[in-house]
N, C-alpha and C positions, 0 to 999 in steps of 0.2 A: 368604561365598562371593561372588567377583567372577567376570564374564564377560566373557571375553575371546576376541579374533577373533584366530584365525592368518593374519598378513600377509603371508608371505614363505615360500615351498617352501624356497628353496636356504638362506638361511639362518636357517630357524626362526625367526620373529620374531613375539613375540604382543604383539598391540598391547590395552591396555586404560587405562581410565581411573577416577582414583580423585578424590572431593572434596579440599578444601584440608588439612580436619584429618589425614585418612587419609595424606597428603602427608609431612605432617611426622614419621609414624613408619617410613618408610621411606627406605632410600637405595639407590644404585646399587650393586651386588653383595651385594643379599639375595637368598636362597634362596624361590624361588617352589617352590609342588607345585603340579603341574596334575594335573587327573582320570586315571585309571588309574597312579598310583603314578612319573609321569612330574616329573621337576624342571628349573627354570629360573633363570636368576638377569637380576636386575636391570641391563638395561646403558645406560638411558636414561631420564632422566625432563624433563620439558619445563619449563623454567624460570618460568611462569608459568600461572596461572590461566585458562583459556578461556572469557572476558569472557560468551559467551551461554550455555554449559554449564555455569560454575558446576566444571568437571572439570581434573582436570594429566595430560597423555597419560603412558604408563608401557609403554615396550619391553622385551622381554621374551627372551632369547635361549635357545633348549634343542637339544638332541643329541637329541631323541625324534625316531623314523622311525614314531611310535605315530598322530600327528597330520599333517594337508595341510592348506592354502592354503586359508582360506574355511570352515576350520572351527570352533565356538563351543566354547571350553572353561573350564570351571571353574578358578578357582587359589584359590591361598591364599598368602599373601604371611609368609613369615615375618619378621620386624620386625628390626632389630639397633639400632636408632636410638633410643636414650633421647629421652624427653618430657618437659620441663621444666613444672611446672602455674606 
């Protein structure tokens, strides 16, 4: 369970942030749920590592009129991205 903040009213945009490993199993146009049965997909992820966080920021785009601007919600990031060990 990740939490994430709604950044943007007009165009749905949840902004959250994931460590390096969790990085690499995700790409841009995977299928996010956010809490109450709402989904999102992938439409940004920030090209490098946040030197004092330790996090890669991760935007998030949805059609929900469920969620507003400033509120904390639940996701779950569905994967599509094979992981090479």
């Amino acid at each position: 369970m990740t939490v994430a903040s709604v950044a943007n009213n007009d165009a749905l945009e949840i902004t959250t942030f994931v460590g390096d490993e969790d990085r690499k199993r995700i790409s841009v146009g995977d299928t996010v749920y956010i809490e109450n049965n709402n989904t999102g997909i992938i439409t940004a992820i920030a090209p490098t590592v946040n030197a004092q966080t330790r996090k890669v920021e991760v935007k998030i785009g949805t059609q929900s009129t469920e969620i507003t601007n400033g509120d904390s919600v639940s996701i779950t990031i569905e994967s599509t991205a094979s992981v090479s060990s």
